[in-house]
N, C-alpha and C positions, 0 to 999 in steps of 0.2 A: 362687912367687907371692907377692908383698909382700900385705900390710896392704890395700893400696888398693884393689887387685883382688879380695882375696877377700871383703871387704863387696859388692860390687859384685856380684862372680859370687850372692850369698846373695841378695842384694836383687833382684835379677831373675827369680832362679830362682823366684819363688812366681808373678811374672808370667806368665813362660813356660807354665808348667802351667797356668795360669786360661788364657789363650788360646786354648791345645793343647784344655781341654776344653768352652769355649764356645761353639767353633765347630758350627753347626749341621749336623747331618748333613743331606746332599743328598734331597733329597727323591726319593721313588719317582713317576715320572712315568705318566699316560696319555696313548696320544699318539693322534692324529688326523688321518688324509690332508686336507689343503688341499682335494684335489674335490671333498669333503665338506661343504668350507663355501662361504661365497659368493666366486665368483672370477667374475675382472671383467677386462676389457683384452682380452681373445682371442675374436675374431669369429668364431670358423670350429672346428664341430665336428670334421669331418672332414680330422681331423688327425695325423700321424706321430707325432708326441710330445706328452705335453697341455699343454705351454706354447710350441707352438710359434706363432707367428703367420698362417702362410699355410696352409692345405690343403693336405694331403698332392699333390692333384692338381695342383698347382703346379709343381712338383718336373719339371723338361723342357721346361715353358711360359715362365715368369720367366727372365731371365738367372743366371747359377748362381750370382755373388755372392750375388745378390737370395735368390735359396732359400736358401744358407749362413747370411747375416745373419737370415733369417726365423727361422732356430733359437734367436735370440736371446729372451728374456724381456721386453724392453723392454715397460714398460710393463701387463706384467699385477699384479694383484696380489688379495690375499686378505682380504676382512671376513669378523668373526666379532664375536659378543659372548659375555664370559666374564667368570666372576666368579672370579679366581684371584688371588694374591697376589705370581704370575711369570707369563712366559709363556717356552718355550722353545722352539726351530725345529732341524731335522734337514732339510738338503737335500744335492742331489746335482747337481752341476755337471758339462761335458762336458768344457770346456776348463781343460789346466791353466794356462794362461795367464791367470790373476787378475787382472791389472790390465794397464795402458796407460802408452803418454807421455802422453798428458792424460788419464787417465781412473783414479780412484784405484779399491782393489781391494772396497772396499765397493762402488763405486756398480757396478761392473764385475761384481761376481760375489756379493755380499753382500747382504744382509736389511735392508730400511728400516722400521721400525713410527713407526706414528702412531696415537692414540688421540682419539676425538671426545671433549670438555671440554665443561666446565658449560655454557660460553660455546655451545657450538651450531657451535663450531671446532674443526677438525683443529690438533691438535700434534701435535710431535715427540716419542718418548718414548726409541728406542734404537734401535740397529744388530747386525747380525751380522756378524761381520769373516769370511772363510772362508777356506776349506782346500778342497784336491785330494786325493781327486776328492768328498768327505764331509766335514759339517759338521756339529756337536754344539753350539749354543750357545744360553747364555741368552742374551734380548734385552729380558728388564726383571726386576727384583726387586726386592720392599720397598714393592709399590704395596697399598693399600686390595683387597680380595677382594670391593669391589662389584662390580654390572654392570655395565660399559660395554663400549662399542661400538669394534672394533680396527681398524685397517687395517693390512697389511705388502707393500711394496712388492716385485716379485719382483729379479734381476739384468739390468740394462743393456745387459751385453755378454758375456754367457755363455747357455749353454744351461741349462736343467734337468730333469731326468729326472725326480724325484722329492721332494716336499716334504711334511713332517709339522709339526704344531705341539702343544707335549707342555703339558700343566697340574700342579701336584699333583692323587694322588689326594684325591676330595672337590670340589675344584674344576670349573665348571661350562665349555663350552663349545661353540658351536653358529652356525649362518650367521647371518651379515649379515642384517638389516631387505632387504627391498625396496627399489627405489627407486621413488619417486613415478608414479605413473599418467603416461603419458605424457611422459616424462624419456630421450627418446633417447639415446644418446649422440655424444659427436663425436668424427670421424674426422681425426689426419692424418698426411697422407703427405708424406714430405721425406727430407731426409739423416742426416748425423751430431748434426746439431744437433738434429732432433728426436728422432732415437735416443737424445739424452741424454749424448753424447760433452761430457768436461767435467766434468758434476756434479760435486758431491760425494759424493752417495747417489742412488739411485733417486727420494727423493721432491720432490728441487730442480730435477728439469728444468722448464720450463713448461709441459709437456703435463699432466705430476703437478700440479704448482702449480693448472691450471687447472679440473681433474676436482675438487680441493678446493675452489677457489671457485665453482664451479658446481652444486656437490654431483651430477656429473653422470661416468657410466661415461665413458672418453675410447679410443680404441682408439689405437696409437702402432705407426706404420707408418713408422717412420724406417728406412733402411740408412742408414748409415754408407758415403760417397763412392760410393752407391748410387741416389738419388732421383732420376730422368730421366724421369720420367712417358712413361714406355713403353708404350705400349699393353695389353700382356701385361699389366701388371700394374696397370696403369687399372681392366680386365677383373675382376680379384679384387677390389680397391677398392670398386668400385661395385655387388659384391655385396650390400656392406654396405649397414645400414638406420639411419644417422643423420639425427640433428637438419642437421646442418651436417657439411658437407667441406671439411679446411682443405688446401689444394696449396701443396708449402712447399721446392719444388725445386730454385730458383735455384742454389744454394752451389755443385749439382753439375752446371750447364749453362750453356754459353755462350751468348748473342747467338741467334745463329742456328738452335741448338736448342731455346730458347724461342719465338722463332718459331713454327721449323717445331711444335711439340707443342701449346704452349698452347691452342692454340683447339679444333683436333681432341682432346684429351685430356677441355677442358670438355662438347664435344659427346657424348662415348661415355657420360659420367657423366648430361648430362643427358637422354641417350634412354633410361637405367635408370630417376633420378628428376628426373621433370619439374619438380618445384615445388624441389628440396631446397637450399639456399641452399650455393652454392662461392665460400670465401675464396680467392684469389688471393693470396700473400706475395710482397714484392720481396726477391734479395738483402739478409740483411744489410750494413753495409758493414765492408770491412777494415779495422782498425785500424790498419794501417801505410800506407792510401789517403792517409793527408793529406801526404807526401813520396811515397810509392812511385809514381809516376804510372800505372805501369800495370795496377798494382792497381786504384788508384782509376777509369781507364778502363774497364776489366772491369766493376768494381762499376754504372758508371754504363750501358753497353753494354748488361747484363743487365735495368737496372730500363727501360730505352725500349724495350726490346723486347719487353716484359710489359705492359707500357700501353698499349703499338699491340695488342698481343693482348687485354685490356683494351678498349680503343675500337671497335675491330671487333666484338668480342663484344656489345657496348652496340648497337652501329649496325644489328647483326643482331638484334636485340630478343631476343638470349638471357637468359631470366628469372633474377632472382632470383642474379646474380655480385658481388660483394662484391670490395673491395681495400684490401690495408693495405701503405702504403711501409714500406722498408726505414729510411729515415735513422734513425730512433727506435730503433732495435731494443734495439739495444748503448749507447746512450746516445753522447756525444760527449767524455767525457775518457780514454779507449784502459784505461780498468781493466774492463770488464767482459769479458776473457776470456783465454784459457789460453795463449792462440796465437798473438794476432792474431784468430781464427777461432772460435773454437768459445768459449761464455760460460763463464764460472765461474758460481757460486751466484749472483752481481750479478748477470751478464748476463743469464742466466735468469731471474729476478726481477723484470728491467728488461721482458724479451722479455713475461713472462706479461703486466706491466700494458697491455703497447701492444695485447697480443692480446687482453684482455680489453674495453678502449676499445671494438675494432670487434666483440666475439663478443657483446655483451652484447644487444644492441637486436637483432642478428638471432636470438637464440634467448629472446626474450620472446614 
């Protein structure tokens, strides 16, 4: 060893050992089952697994995609208010299949937290990245040990069996506030894009996006190349008791099967609830419609035969149907999505404000 290295090696070495003993030992955790606290997105008690979307009795009725994807998470998620200095999450996933071609493995199967601010607004505050079939991770440290108000987004496109969220001991933790007297929530049902296929995390689809801007429960009935408004599964829908029902099926039907569905489909929901206001969504359009012609034919195909379904419905003085075009969705310069198809964070972004345009006056 010359001269020059062993000043070096000596001069570091006092480093090294301040490091070694700086670092804080891990804290000893209490942890706490998710049922425990206030959990939100899942309509239906009686249920096979407790993040599952659809009733167990489901299960022989629905098309059996549609009951597969119902094992998904999409869309539930967990408030709590805590006064700790971390917060840490412990879940358990079904599929080892983590992520997607478009769909990263956070948003897919990982933990999204946001925390309400001074401001009276949801932020972002961190992620849980995860692991098959169990997950151990922090998903914030280094914050103030006041109290505030959490939210954590459940997994996308996985299942989950089980979910804890751990504090130090000493640290405080306990459900979510109520939501407001009379603060329904809203329902909708579609495909992959409301499933959330794309994202980045759980809490940039615009179903998420819009349950923040609303301050309002949101239930998220997306399958993935699943949304056909079937009867079967109209039936479970419209057990539910929302503000507003959003039908958001297009992506995964043609012409003729909007047709034949839409009006029967609006009719079964509204002999449940007579008064309850049903959005109607067009097609968004292809991003590669502006060459592809018969893309763009499809796209066009789908939105005429939703506004004939639409005008019939008007003509028949069925109350209270709502419609919002497709051309806006995605926006018109082909960035907001993954695929062609399915948004990125933009296109979501973009989706929530066109949805919010038409959601906002019907749920004043």
């Amino acid at each position: 060893m010359n001269r020059r290295q062993f000043v070096l090696s000596l001069s570091s070495a006092p480093l090294l050992a301040q490091t070694a003993s700086t670092i804080p030992a891990a804290p000893e955790l209490e942890w706490v089952d998710a049922k425990r606290l206030t959990l939100e997105g899942l309509g239906f008690k009686d249920v096979k697994s407790p993040y599952d979307r659809l009733p167990g009795r489901a299960e022989g009725v629905v098309p059996p995609a549609v009951w597969n994807l119902s094992r998904d998470s999409a869309g539930a998620l967990v408030r709590f208010n805590a006064a700790t200095p971390e917060i840490h999450a412990r879940w358990t996933v079904t599929n080892k299949n983590l992520a997607g071609a478009n769909i990263t493995a956070i948003a897919s199967s990982g933990l999204d937290l946001y925390v309400m601010a001074d401001s009276g607004k949801w932020r972002w505050l961190g992620v849980g990245q995860p692991k098959f079939p169990e997950t151990t991770a922090a998903l914030v440290t280094g914050i103030p040990a006041t109290e505030r108000e959490f939210m954590v987004y459940l997994p996308l496109r996985n299942g989950v069996t089980s979910l804890e969220f751990g504090v130090p001991k000493g640290a405080t933790i306990k459900p979510g506030p109520a939501r407001g007297a009379g603060s329904k929530p809203i329902v909708f049902y579609g495909t992959s894009i409301t499933h959330g296929i794309g994202a980045s995390r759980a809490g940039m689809t615009h179903v998420a996006m819009l349950g923040r801007t609303f301050h309002r429960e949101v239930f998220n009935l997306g399958f993935s190349g699943n949304g056909r408004m079937e009867p079967e599964v109209l039936k479970f829908v419209g057990e539910l008791d929302p503000a507003v029902f959003v039908l958001d099926c297009l992506p995964n039907m043609g012409a003729q099967l909007v047709t034949e569905r839409t009006a029967p489909g609006v009719k079964l929901l509204r002999e449940a609830h007579p008064n309850t206001p049903i959005l109607l969504v067009e097609d968004r359009n292809i991003q590669t419609g502006f060459l592809v012609e018969a893309r763009r034919k499809a796209n066009e195909a789908n939105h005429a035969a939703l506004r004939e379904a639409f005008a019939a419905l008007q003509a028949e003085k069925v109350p209270h149907i709502y419609y919002l075009e497709g051309a806006n969705l995605l926006g018109d310069d082909g960035e907001g999505t993954v695929d062609g198809s399915h948004p990125t964070d933009l296109g979501f972004m973009r989706q929530a404000a066109e949805f919010e345009r038409v959601l906002r006056p019907v749920l004043r």
